[in-house]
N, CA, C and O of each residue as an XYZ file, in Angstrom:
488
protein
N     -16.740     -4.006     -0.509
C     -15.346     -4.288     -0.821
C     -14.614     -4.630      0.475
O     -14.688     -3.868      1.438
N     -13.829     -5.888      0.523
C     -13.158     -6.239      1.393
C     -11.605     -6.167      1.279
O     -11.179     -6.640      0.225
N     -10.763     -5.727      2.049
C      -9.519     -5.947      1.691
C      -8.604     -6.075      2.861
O      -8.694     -5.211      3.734
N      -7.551     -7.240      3.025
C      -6.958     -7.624      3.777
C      -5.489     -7.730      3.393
O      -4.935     -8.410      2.529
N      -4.975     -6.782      4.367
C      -2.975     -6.422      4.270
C      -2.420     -7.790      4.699
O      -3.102     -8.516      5.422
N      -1.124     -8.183      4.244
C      -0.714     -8.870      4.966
C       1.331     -8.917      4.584
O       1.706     -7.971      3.891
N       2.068     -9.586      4.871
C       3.340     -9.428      4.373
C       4.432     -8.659      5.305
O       5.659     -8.733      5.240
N       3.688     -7.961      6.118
C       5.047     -7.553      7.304
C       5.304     -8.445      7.852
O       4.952     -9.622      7.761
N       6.327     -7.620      8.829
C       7.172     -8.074      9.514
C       8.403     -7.187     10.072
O       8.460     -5.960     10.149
N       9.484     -8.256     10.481
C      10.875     -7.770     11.002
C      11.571     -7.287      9.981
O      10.957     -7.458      8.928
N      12.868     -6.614      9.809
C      13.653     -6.736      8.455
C      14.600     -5.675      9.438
O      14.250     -4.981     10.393
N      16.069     -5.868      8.732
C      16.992     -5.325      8.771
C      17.351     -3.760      7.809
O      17.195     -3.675      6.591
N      17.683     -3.012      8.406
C      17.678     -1.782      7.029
C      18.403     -2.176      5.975
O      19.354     -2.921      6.207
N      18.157     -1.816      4.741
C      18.693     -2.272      3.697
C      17.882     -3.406      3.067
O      18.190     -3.717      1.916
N      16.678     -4.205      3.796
C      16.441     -5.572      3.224
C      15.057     -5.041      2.661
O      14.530     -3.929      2.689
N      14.599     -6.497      2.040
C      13.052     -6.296      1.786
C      11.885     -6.775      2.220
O      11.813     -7.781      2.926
N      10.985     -6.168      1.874
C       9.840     -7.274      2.106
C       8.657     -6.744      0.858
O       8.737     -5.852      0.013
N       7.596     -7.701      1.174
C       6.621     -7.484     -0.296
C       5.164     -7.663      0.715
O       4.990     -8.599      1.495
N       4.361     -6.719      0.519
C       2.801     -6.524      0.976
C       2.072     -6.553      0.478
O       2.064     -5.738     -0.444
N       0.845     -7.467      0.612
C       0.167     -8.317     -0.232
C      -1.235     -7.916      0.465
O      -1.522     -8.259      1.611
N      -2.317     -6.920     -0.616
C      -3.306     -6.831     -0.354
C      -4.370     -8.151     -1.342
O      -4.265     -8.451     -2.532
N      -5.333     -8.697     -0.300
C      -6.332     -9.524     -0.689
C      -7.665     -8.617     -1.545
O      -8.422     -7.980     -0.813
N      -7.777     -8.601     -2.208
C      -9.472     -7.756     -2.102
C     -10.511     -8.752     -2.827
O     -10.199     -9.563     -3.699
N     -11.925     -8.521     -2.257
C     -12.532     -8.980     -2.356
C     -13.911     -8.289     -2.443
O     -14.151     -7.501     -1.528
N     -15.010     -8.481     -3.547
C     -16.214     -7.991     -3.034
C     -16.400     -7.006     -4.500
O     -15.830     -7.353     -5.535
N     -17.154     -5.910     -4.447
C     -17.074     -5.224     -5.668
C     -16.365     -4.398     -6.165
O     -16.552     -3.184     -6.082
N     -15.199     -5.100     -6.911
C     -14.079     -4.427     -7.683
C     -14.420     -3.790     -9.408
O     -14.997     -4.491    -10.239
N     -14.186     -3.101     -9.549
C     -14.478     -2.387    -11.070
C     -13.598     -1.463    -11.080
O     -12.978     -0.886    -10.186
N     -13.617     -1.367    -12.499
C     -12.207     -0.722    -13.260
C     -11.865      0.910    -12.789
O     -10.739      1.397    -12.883
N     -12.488      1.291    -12.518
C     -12.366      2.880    -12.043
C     -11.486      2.870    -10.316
O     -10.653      3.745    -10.082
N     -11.685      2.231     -9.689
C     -11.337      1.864     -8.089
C      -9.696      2.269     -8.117
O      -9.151      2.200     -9.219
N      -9.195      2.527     -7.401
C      -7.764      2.943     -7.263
C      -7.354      1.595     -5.886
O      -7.899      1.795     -4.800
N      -6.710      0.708     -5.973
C      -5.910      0.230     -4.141
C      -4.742      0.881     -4.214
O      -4.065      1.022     -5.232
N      -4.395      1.460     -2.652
C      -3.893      2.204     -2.172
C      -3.168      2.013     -0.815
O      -3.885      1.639      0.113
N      -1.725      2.233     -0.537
C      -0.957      1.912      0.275
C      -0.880      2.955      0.516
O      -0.698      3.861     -0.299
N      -1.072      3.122      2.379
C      -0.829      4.121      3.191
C       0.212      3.281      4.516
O       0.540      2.123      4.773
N       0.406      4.383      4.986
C       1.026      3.937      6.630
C       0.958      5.186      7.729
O       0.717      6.392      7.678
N       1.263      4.337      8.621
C       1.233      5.501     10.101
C       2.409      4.753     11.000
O       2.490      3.567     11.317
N       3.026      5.530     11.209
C       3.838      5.563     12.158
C       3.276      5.918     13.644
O       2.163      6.445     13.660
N       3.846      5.714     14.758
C       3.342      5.626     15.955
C       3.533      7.799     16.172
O       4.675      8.258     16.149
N       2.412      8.694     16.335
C       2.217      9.773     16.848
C       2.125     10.376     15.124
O       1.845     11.547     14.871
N       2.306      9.723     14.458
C       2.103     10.381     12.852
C       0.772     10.401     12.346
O      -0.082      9.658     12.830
N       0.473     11.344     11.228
C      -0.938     11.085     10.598
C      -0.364      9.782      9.530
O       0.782      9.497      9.185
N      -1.817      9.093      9.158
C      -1.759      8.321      7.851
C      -1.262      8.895      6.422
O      -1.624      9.957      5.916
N      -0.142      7.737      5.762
C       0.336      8.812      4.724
C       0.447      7.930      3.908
O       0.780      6.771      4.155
N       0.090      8.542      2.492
C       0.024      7.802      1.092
C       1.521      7.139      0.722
O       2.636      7.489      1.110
N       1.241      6.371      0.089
C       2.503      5.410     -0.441
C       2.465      4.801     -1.833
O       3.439      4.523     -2.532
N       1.741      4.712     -1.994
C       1.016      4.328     -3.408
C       0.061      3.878     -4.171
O      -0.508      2.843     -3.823
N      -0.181      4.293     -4.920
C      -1.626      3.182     -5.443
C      -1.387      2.836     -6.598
O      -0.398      3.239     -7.210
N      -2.398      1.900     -7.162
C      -2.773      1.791     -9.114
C      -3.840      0.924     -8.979
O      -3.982     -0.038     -8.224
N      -4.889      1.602    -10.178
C      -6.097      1.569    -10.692
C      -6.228      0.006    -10.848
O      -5.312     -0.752    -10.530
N      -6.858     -0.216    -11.117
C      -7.880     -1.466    -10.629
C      -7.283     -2.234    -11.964
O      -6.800     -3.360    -11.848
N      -7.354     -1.454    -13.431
C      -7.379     -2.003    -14.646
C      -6.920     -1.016    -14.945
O      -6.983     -0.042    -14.195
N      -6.166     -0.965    -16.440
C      -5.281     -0.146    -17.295
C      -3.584      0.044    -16.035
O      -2.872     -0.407    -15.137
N      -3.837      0.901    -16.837
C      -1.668      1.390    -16.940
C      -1.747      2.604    -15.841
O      -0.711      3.226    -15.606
N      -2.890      2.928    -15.204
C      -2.176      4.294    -14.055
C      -1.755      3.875    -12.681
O      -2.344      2.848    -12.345
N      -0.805      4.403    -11.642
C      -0.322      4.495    -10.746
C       0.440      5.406    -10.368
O       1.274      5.972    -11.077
N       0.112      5.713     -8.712
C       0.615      7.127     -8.408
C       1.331      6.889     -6.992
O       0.845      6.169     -6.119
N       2.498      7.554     -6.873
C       3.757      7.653     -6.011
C       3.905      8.719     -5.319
O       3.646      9.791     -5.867
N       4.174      8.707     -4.504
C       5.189     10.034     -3.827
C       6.274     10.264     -4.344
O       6.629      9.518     -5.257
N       7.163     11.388     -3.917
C       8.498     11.290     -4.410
C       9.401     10.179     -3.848
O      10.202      9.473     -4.461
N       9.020     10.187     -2.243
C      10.321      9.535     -1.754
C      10.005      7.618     -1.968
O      10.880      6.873     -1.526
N       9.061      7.142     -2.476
C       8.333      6.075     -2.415
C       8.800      5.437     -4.070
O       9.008      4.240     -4.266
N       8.881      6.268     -4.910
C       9.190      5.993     -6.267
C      10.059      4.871     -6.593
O       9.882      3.772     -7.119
N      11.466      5.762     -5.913
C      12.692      5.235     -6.107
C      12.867      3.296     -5.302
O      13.564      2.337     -5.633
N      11.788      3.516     -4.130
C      12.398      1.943     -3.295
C      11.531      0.905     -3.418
O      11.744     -0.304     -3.326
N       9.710      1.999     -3.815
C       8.829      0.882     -3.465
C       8.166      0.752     -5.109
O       8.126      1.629     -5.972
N       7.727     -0.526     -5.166
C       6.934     -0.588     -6.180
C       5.926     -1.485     -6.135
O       5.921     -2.562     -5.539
N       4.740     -0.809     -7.046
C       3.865     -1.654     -6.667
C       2.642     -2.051     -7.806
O       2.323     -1.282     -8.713
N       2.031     -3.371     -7.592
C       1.833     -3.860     -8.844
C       0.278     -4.488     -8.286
O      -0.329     -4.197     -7.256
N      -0.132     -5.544     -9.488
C      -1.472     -5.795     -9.293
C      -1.320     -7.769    -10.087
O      -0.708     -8.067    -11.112
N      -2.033     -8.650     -9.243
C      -2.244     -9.293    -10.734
C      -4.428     -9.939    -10.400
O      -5.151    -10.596     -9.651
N      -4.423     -9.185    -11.486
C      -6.251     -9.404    -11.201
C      -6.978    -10.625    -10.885
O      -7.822    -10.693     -9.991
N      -6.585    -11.714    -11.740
C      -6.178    -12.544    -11.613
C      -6.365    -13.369    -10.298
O      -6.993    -14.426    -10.241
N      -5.777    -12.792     -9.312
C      -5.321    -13.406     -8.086
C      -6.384    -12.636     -7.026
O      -6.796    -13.120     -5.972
N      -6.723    -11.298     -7.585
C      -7.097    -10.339     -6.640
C      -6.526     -9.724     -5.590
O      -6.831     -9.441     -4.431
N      -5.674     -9.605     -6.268
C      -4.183     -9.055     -5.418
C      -3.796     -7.981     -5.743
O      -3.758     -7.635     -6.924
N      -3.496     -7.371     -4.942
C      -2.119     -5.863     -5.364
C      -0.766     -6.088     -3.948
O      -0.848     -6.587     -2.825
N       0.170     -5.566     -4.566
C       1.383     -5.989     -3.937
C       2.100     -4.830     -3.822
O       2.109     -4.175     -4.864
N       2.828     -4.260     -2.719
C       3.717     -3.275     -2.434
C       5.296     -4.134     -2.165
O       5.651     -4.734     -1.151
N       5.838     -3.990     -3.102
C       7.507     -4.887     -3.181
C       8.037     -3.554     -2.156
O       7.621     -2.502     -2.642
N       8.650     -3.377     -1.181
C       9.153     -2.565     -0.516
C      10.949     -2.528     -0.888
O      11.028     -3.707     -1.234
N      12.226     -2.055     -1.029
C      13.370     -2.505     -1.077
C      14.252     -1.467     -0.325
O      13.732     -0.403      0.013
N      15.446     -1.696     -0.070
C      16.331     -0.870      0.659
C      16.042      0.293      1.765
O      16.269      1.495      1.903
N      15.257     -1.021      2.637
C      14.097     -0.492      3.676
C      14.861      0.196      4.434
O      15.995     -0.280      4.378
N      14.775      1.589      5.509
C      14.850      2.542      6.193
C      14.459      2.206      7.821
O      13.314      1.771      7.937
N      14.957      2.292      8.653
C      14.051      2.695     10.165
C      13.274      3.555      9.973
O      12.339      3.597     10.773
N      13.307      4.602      8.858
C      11.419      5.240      9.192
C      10.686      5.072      8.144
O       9.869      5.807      7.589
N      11.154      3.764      7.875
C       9.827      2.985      6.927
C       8.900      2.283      7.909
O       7.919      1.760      7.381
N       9.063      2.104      9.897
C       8.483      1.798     10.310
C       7.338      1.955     10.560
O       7.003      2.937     11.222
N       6.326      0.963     10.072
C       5.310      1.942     10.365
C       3.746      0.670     10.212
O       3.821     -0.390      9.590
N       2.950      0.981     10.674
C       1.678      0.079     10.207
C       1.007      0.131      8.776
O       0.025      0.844      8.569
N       1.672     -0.777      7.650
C       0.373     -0.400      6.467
C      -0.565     -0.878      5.948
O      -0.828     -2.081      5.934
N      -1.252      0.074      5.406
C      -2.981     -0.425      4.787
C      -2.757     -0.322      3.511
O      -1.949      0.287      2.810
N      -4.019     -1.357      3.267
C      -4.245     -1.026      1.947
C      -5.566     -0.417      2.268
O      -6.097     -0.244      3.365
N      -6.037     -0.092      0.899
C      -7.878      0.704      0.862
C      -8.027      0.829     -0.891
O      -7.310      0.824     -1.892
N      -9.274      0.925     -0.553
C     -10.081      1.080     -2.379
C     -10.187      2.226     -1.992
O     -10.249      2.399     -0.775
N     -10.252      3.586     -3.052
C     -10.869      4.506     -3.458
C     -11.229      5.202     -4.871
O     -10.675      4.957     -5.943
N     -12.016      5.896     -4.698
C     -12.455      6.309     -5.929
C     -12.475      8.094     -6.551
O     -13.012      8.525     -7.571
N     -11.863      8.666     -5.740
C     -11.552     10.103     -5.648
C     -10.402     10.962     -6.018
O      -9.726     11.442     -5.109
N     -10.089     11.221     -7.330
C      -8.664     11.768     -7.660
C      -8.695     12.596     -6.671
O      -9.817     13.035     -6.418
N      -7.295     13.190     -5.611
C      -5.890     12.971     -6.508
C      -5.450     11.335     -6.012
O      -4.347     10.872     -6.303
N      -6.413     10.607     -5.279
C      -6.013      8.966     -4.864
C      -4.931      9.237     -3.983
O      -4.270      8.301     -3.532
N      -4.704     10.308     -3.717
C      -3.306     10.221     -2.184
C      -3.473     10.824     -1.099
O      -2.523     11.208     -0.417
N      -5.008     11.038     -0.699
C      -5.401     11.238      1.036
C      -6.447     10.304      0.830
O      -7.238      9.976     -0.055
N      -5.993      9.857      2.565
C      -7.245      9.053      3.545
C      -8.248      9.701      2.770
O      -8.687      8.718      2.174
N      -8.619     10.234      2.543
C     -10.368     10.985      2.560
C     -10.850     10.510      1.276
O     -12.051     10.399      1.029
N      -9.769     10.181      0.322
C      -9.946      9.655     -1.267
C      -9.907      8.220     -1.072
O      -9.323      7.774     -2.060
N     -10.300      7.075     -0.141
C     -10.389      6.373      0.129
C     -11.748      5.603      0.939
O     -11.848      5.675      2.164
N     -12.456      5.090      0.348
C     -13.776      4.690      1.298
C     -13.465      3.122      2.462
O     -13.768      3.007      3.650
N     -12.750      2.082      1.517
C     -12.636      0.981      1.810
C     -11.428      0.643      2.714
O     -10.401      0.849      2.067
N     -11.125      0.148      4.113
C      -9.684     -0.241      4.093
C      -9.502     -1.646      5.362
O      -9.964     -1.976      6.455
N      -8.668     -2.049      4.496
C      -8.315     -3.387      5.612
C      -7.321     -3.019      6.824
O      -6.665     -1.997      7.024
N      -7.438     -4.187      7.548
C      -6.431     -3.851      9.089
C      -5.393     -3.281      8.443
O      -5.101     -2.908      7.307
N      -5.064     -3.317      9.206
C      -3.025     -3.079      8.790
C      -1.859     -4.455      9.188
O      -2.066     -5.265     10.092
N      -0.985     -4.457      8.535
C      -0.096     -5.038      8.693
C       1.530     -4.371      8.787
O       2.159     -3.776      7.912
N       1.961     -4.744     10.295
C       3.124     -3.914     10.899
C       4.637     -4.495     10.188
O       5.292     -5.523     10.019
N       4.641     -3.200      9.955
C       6.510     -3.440      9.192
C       7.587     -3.010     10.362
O       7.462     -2.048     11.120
N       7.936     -3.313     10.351
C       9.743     -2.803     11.461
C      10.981     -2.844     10.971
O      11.523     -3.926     10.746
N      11.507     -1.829     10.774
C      12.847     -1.592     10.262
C      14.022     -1.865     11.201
O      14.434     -0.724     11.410
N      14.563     -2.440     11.677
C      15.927     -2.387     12.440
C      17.329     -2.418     11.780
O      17.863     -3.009     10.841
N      17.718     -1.382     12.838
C      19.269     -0.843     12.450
C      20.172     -1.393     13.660
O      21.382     -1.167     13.680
């Protein structure tokens, strides 16, 4: 499984942006993609995911309300719409395949592409 972030950038607080994972390689219906980030001296931290196929996806609390995030198979895509972005939304994010409930630690994750850097300015 291959998967490649892409969609950061600059942004002003308050604005948006949308992160666009590629995947490629052996995808099947059980697989979770999964948005994490790290901030510079932070551990890696979950942001969201949803299952490969069907209706599940899983959030944090504070991630619910701004970010959302979707899939179209189709394309082989999953997408993190980010909105009413923060300065400590700064941060580097990944995507990754995994296959390990609860799908919201690194460790429940086997697969992951570079990262792509977001920056919030205030």
């Amino acid at each position: 499984v291959q998967l490649q972030a892409s969609g950061g950038g600059l942004v002003l607080t308050g604005g948006s942006l949308r992160l666009s994972c590629a995947v490629s390689g052996g995808i099947f219906g059980s697989v979770v993609i999964g948005w994490f980030r790290q901030a510079p001296g932070k551990e890696r931290e979950f942001v969201a995911g949803i299952r490969w196929t069907g209706d599940s996806s899983y959030h944090t609390g504070s991630s619910k309300d701004r970010f959302a995030i979707s899939r179209d198979n189709a394309k082989n895509a999953v997408y993190l719409q980010m909105s009413s972005l923060k300065p400590e939304d700064t941060a580097v994010y990944y995507c990754a395949a995994g296959f390990k409930f609860p799908y919201r630690r690194p460790d429940d994750y086997d697969y992951w592409g570079q990262g792509t850097q977001v920056t919030v300015s205030s």
